[in-house]
N, CA, C and O atoms as a GROMACS GRO file, in nm:
protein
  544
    1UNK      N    1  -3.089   0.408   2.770
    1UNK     CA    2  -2.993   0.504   2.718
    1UNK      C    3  -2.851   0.466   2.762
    1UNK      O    4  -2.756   0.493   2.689
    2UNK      N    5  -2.837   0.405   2.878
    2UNK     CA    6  -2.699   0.368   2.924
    2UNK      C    7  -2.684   0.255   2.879
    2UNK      O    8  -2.567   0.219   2.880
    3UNK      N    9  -2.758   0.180   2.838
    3UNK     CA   10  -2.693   0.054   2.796
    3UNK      C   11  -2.670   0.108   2.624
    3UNK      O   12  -2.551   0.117   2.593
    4UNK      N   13  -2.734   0.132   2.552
    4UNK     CA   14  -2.644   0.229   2.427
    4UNK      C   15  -2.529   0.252   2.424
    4UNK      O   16  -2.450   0.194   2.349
    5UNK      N   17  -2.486   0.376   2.533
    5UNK     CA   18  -2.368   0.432   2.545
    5UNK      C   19  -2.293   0.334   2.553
    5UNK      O   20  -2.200   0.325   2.473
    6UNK      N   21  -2.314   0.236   2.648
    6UNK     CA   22  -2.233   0.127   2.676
    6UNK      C   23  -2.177   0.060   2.533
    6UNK      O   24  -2.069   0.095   2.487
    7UNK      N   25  -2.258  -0.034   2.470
    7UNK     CA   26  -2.272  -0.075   2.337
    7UNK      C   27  -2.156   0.010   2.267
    7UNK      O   28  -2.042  -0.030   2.243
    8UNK      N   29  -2.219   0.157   2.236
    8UNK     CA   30  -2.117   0.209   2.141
    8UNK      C   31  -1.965   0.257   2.168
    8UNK      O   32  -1.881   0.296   2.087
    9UNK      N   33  -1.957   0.238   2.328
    9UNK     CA   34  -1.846   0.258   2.394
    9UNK      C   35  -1.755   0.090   2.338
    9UNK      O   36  -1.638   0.074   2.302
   10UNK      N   37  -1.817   0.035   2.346
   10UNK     CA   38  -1.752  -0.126   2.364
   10UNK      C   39  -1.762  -0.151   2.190
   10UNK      O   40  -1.672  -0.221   2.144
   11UNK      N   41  -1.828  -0.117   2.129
   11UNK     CA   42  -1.775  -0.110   1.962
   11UNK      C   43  -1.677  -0.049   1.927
   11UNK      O   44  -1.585  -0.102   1.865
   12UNK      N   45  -1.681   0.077   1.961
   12UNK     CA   46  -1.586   0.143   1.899
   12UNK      C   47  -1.453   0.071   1.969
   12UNK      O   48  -1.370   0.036   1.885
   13UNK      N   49  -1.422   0.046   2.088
   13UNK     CA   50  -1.331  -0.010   2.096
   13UNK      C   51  -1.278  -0.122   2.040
   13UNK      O   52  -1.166  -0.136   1.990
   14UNK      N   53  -1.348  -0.186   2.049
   14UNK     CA   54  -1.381  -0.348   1.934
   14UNK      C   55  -1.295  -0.294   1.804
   14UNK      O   56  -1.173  -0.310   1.806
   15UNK      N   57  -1.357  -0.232   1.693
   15UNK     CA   58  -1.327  -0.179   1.611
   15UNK      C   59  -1.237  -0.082   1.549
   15UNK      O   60  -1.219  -0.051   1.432
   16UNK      N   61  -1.174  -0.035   1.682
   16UNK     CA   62  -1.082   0.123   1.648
   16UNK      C   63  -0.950   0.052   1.645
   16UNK      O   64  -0.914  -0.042   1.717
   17UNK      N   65  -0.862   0.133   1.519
   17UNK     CA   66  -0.714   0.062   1.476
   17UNK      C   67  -0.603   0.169   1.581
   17UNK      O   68  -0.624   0.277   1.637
   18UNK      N   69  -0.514   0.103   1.577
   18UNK     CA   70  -0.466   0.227   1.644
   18UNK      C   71  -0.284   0.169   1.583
   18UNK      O   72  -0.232   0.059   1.602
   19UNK      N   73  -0.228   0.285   1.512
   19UNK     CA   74  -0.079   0.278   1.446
   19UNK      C   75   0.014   0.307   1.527
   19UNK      O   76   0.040   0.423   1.556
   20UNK      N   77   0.086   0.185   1.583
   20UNK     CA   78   0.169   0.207   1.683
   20UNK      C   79   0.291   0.352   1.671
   20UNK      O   80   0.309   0.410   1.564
   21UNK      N   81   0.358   0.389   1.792
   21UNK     CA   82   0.460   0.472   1.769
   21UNK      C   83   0.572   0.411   1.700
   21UNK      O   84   0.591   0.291   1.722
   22UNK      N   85   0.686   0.503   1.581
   22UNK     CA   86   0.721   0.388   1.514
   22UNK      C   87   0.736   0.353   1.388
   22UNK      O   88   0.839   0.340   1.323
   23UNK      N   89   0.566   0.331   1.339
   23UNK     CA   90   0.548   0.211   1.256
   23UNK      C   91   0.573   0.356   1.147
   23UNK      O   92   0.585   0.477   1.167
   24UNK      N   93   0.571   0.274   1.036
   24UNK     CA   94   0.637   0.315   0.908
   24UNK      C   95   0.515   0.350   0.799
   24UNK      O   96   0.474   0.241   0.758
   25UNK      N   97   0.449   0.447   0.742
   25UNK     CA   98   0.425   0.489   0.648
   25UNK      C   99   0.442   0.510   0.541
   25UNK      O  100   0.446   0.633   0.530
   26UNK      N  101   0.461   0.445   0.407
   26UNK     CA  102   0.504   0.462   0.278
   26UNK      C  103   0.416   0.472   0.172
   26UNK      O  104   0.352   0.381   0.119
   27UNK      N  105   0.415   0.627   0.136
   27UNK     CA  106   0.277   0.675   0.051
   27UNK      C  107   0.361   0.675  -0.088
   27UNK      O  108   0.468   0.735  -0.094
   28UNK      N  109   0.314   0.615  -0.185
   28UNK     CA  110   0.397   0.592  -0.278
   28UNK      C  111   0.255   0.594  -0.403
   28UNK      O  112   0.160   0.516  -0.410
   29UNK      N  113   0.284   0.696  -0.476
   29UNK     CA  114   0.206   0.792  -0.549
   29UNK      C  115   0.214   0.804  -0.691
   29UNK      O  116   0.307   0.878  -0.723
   30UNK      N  117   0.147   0.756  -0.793
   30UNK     CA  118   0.233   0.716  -0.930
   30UNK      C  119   0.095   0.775  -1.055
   30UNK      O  120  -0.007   0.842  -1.038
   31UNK      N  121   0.163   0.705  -1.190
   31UNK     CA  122   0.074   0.714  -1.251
   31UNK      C  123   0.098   0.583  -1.356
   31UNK      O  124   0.206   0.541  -1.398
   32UNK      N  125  -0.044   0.531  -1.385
   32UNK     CA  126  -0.013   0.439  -1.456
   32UNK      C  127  -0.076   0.438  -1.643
   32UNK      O  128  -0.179   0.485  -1.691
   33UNK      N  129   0.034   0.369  -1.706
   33UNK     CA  130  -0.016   0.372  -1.829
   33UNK      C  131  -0.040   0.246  -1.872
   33UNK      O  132   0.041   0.154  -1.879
   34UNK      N  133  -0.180   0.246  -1.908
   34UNK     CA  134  -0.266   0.149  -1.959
   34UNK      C  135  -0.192   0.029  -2.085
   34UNK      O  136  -0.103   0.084  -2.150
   35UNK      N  137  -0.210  -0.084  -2.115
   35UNK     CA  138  -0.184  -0.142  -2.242
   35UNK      C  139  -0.318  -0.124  -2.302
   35UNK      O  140  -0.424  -0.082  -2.257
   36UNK      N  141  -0.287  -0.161  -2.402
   36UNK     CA  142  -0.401  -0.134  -2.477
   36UNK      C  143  -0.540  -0.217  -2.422
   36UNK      O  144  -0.522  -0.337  -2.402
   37UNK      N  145  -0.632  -0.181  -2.404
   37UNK     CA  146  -0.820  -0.268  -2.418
   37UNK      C  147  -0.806  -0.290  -2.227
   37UNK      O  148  -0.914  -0.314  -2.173
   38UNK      N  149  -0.702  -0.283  -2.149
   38UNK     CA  150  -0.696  -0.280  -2.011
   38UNK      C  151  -0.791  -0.124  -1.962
   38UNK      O  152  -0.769  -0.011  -2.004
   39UNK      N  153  -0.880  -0.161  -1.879
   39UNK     CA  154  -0.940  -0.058  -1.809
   39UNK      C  155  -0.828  -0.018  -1.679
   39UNK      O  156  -0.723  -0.078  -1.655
   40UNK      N  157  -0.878   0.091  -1.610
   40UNK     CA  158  -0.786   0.083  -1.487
   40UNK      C  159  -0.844   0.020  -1.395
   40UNK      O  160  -0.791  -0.030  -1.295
   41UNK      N  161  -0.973   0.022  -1.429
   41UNK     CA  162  -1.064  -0.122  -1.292
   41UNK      C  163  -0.999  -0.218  -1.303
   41UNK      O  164  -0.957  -0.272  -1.201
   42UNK      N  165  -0.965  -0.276  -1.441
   42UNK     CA  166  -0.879  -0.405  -1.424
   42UNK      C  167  -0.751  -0.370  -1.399
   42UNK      O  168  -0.689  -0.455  -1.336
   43UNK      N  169  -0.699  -0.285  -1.425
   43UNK     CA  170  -0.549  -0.290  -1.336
   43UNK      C  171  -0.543  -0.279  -1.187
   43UNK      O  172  -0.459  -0.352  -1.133
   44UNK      N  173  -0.619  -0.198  -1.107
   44UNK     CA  174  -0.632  -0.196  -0.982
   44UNK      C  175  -0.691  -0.332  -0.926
   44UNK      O  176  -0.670  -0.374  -0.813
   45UNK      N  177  -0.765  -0.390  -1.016
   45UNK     CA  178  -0.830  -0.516  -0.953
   45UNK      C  179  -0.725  -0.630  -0.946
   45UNK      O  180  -0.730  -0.731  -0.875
   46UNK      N  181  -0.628  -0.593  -1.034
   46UNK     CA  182  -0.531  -0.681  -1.048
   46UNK      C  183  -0.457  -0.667  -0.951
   46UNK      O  184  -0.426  -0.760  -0.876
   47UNK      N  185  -0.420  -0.551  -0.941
   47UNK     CA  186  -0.300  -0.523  -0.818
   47UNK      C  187  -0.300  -0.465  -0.688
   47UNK      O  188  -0.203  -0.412  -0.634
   48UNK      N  189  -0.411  -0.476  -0.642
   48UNK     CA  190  -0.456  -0.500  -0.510
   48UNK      C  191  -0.512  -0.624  -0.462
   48UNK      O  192  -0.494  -0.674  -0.351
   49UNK      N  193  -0.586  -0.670  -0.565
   49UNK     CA  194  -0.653  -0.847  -0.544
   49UNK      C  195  -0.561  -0.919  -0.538
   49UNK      O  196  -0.539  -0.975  -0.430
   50UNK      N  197  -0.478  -0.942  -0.649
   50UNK     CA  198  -0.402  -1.051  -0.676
   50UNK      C  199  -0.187  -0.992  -0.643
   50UNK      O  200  -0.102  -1.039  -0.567
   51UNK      N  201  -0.184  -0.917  -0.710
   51UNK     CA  202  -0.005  -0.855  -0.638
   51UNK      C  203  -0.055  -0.824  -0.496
   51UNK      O  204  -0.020  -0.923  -0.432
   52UNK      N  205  -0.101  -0.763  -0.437
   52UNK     CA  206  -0.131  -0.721  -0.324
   52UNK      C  207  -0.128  -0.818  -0.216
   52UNK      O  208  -0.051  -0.829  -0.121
   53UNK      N  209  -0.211  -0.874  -0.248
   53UNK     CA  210  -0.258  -1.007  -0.156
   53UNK      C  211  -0.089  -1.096  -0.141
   53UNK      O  212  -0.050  -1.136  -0.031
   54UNK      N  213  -0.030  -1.110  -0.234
   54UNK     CA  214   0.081  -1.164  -0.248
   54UNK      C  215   0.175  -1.084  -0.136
   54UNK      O  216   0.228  -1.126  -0.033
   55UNK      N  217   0.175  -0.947  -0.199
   55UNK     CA  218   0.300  -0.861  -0.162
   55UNK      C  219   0.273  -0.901  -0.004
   55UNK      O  220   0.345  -0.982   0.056
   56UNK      N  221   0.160  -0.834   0.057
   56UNK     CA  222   0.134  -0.840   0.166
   56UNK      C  223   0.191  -0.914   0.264
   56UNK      O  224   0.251  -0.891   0.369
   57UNK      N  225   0.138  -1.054   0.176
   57UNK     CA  226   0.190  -1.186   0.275
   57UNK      C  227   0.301  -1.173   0.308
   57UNK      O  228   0.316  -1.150   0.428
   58UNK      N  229   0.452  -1.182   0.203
   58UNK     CA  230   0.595  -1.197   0.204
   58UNK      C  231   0.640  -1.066   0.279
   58UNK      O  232   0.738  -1.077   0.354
   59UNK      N  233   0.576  -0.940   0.268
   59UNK     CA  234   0.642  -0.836   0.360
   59UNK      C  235   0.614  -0.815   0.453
   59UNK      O  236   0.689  -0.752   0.528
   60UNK      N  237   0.446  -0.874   0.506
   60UNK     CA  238   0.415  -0.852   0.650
   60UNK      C  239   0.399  -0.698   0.654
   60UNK      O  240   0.473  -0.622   0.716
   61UNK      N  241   0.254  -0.653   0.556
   61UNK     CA  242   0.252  -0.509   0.574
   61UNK      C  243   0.115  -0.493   0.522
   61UNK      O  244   0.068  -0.563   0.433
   62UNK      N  245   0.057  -0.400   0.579
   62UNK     CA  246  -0.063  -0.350   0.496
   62UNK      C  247  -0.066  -0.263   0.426
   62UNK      O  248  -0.012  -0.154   0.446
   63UNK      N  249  -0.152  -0.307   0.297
   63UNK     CA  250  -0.177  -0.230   0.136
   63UNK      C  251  -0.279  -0.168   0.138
   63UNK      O  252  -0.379  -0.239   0.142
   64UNK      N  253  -0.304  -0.001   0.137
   64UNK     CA  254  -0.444   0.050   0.094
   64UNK      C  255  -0.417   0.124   0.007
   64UNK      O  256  -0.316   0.192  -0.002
   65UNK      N  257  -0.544   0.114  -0.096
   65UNK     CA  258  -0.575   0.229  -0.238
   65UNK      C  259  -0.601   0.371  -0.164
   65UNK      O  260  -0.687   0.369  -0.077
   66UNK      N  261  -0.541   0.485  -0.188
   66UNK     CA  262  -0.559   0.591  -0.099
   66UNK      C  263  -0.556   0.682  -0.238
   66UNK      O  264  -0.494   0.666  -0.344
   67UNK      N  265  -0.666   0.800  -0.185
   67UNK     CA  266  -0.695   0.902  -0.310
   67UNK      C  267  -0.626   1.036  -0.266
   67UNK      O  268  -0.604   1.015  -0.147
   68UNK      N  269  -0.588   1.142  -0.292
   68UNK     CA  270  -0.586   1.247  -0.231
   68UNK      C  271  -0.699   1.307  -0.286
   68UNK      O  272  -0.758   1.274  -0.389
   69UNK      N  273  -0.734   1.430  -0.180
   69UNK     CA  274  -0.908   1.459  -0.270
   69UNK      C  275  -0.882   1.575  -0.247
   69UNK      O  276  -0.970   1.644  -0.300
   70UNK      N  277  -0.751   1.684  -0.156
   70UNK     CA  278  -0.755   1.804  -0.129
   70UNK      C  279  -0.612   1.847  -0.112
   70UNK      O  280  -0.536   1.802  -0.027
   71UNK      N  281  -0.585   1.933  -0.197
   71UNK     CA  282  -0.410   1.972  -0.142
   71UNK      C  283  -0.276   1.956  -0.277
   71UNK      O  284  -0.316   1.953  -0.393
   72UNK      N  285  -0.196   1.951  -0.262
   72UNK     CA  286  -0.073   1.931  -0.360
   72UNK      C  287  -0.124   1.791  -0.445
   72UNK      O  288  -0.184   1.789  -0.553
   73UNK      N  289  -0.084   1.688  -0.372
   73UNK     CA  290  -0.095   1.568  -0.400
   73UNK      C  291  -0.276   1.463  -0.453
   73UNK      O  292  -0.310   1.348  -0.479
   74UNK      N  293  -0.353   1.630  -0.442
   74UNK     CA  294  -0.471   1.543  -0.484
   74UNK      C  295  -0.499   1.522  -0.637
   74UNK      O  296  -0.461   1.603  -0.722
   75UNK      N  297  -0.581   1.388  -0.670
   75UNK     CA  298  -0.564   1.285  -0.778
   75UNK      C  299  -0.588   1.391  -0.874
   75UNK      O  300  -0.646   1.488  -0.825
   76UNK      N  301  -0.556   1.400  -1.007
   76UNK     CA  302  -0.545   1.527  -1.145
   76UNK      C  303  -0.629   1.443  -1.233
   76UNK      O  304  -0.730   1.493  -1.283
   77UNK      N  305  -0.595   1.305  -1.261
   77UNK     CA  306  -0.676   1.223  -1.351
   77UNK      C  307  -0.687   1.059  -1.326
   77UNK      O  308  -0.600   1.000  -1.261
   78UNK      N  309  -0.789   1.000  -1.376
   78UNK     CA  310  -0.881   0.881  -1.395
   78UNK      C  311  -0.724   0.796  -1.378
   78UNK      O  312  -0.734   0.690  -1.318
   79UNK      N  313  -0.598   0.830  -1.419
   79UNK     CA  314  -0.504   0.704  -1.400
   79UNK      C  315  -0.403   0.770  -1.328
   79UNK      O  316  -0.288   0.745  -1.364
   80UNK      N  317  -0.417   0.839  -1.245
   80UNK     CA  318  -0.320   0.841  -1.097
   80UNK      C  319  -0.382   0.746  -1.015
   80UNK      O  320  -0.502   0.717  -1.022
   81UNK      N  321  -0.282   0.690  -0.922
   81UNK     CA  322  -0.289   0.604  -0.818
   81UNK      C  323  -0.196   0.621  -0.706
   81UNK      O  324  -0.081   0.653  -0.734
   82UNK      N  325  -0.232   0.602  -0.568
   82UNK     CA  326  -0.148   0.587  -0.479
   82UNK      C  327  -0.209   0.500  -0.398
   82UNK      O  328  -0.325   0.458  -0.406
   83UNK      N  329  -0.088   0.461  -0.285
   83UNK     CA  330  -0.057   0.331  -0.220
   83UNK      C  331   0.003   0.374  -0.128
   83UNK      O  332   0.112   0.432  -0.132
   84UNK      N  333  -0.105   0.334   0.018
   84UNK     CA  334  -0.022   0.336   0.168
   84UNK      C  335   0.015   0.174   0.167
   84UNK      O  336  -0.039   0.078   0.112
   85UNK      N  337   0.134   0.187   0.256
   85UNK     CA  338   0.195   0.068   0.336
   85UNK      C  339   0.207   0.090   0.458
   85UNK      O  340   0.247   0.198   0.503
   86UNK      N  341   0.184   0.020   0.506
   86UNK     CA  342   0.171   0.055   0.667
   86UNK      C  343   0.256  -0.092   0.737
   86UNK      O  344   0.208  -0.199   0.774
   87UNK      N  345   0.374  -0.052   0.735
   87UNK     CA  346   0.485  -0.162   0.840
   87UNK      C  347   0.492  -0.126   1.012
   87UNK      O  348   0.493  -0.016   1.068
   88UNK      N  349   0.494  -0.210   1.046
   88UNK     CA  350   0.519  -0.208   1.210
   88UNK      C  351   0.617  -0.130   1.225
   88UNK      O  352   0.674  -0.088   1.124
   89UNK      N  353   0.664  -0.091   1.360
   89UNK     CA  354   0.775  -0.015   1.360
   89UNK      C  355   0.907  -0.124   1.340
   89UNK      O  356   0.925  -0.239   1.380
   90UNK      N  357   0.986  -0.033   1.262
   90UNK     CA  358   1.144  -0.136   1.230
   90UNK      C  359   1.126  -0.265   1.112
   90UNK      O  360   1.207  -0.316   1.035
   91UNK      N  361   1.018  -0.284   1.131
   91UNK     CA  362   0.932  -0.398   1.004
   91UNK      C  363   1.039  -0.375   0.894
   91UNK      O  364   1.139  -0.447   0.884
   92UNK      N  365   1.011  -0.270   0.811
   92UNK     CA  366   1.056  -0.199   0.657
   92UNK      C  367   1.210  -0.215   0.704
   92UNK      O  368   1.243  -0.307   0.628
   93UNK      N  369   1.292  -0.195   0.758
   93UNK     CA  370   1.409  -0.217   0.742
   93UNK      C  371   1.461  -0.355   0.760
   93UNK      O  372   1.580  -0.382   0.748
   94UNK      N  373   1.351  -0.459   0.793
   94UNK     CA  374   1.393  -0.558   0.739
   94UNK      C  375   1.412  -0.640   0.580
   94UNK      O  376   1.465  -0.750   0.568
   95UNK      N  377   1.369  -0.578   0.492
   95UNK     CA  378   1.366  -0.569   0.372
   95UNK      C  379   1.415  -0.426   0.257
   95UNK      O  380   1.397  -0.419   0.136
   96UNK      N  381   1.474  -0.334   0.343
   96UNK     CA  382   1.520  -0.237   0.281
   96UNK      C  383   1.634  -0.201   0.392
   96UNK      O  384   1.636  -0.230   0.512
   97UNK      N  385   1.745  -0.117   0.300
   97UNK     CA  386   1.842  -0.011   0.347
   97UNK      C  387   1.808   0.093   0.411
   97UNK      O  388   1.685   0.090   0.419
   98UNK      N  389   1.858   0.202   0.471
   98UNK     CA  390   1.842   0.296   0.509
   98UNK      C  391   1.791   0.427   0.372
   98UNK      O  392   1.710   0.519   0.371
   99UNK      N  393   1.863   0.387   0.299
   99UNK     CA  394   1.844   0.462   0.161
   99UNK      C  395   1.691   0.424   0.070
   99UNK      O  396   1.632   0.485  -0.020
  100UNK      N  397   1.666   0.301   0.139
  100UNK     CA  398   1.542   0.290   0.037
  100UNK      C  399   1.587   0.164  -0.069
  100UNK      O  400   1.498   0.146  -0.153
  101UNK      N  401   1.659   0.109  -0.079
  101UNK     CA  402   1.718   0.033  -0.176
  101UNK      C  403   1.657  -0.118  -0.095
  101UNK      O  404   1.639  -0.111   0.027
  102UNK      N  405   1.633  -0.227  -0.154
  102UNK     CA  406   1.650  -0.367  -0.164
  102UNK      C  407   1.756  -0.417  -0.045
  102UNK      O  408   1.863  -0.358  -0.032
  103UNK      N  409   1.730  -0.495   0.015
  103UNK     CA  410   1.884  -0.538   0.066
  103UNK      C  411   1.832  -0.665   0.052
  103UNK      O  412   1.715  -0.676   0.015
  104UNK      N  413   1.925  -0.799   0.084
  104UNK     CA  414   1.890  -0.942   0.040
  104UNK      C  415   1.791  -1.016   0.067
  104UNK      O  416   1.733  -1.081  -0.020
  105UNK      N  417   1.747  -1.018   0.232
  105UNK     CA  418   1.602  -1.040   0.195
  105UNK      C  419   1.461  -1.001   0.125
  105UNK      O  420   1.362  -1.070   0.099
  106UNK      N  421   1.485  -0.876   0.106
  106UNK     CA  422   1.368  -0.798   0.014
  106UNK      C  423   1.426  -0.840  -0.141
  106UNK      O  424   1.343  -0.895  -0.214
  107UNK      N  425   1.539  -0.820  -0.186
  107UNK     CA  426   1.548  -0.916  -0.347
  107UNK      C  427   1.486  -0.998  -0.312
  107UNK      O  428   1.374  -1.005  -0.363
  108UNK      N  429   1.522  -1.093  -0.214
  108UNK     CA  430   1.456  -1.256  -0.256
  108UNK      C  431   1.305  -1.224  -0.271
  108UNK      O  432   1.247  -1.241  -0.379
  109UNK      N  433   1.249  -1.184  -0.173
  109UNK     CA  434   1.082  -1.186  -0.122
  109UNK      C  435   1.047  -1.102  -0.281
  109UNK      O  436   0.954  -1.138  -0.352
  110UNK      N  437   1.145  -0.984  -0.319
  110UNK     CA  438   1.094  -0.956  -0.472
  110UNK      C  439   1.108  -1.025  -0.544
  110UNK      O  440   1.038  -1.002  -0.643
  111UNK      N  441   1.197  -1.152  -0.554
  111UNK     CA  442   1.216  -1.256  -0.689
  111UNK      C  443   1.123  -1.342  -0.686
  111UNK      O  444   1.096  -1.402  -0.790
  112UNK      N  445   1.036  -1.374  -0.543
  112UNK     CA  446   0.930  -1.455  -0.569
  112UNK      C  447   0.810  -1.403  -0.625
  112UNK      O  448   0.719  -1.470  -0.673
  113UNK      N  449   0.819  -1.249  -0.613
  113UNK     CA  450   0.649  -1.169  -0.651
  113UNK      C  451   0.716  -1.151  -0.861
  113UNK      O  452   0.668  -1.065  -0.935
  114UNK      N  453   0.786  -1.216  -0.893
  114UNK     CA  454   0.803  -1.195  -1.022
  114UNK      C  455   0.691  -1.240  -1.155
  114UNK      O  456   0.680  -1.190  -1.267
  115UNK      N  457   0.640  -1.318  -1.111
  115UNK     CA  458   0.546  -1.389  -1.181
  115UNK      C  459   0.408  -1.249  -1.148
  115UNK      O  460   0.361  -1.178  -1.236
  116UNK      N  461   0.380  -1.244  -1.035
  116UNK     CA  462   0.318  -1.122  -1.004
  116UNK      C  463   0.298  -0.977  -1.072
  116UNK      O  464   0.198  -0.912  -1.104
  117UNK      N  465   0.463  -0.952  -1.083
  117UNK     CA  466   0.518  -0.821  -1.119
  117UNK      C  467   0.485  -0.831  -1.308
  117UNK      O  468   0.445  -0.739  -1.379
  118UNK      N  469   0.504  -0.914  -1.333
  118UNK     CA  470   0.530  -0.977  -1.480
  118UNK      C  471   0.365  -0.985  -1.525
  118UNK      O  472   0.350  -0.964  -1.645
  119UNK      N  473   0.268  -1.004  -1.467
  119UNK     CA  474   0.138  -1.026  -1.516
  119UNK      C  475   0.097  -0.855  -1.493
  119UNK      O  476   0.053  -0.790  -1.588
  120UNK      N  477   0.116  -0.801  -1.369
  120UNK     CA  478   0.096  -0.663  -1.354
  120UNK      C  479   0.142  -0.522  -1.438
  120UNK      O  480   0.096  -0.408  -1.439
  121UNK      N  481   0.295  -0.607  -1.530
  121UNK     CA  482   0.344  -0.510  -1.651
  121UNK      C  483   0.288  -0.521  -1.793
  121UNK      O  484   0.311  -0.444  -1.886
  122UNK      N  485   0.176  -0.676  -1.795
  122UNK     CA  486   0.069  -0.696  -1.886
  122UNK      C  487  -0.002  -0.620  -1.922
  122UNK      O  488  -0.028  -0.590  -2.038
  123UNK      N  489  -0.069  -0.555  -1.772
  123UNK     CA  490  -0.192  -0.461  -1.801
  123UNK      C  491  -0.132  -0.340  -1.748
  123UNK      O  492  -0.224  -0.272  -1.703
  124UNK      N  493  -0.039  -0.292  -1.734
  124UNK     CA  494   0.007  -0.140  -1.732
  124UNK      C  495   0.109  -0.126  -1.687
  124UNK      O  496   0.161  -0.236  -1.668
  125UNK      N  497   0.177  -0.037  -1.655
  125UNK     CA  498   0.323   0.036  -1.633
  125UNK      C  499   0.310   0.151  -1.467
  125UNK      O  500   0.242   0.253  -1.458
  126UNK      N  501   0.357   0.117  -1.408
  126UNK     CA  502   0.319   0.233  -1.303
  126UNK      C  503   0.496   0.367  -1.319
  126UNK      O  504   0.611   0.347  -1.358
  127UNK      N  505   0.447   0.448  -1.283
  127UNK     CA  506   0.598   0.514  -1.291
  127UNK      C  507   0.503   0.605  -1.158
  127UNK      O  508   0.394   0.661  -1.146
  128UNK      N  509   0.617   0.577  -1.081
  128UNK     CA  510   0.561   0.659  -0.943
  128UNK      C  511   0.696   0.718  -0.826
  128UNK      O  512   0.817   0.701  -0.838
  129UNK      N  513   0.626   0.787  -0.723
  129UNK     CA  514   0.750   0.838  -0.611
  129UNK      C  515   0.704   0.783  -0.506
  129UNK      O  516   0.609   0.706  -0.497
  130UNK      N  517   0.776   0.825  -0.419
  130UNK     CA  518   0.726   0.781  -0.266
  130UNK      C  519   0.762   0.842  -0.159
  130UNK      O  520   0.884   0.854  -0.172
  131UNK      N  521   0.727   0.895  -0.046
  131UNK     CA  522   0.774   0.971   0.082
  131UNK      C  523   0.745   0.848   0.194
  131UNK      O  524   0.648   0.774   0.176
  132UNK      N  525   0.804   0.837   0.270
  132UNK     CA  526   0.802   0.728   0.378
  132UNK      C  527   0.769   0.827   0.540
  132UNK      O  528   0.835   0.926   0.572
  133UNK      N  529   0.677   0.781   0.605
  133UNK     CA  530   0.684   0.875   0.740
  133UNK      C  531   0.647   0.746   0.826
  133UNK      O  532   0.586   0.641   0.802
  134UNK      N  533   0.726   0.814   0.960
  134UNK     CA  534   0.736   0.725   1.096
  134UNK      C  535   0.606   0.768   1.141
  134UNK      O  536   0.531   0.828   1.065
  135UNK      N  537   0.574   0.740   1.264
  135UNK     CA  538   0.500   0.789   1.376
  135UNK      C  539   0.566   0.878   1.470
  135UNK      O  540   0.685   0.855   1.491
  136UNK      N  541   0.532   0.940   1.509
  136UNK     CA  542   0.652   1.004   1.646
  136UNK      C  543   0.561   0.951   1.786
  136UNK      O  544   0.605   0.973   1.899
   0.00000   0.00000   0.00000
């Protein structure tokens, strides 16, 4: 029995994430409209597999598909989508203003995801918002 406890003591640690004080939250919440004969499996497969994987790299941030399932913000229909980012602390202002805007290294790192952005406006359109939260 103690060597169990042990085990699941030493997994969970193994395994448990922990979001520094800080780090940056950006829940960014949309809806997307389909082109024509595009499923939204293939748009999400697109832009988490393939933009994602991209974005990721150049911003140094993590991308998750996040649902709301209870509350204001939970999903209404089959083509809402939202998107955590999860930046280190101070991370995000290396590629953005205080306002939320682009500043020159984030244009550039966006002029390279263009080819990206450009295959992703193939199979749909996102029109979305976003709230950003720290850690305290």
């Amino acid at each position: 029995m103690l060597f169990l406890s042990l085990m699941l003591l030493i997994s969970t640690c193994i395994f448990s994430q922990t979001v520094k004080k800080g780090s940056l939250l950006g829940l960014h919440k949309g809806t997307v409209t389909l082109s024509p004969n595009v499923t939204m499996a293939q748009f999400k497969d697109y832009y988490f597999n393939v933009y994602g994987a991209e974005f990721t790299k150049l911003f140094k941030v993590k991308m998750l598909e996040v649902a709301g399932i209870r509350g204001v913000d939970a999903k209404k229909n089959d083509n809402e989508m939202a998107v955590l980012y999860i930046f280190e602390p101070k991370a995000r202002d290396n590629f953005f203003d205080a306002d939320g805007k682009l500043n020159k290294l984030g244009t550039d790192l966006f002029a390279k995801l263009k080819t990206y952005s450009d295959e992703a406006n193939k199979l749909g359109k996102i029109s979305s918002s976003y709230t950003d939260w720290e850690i305290q």
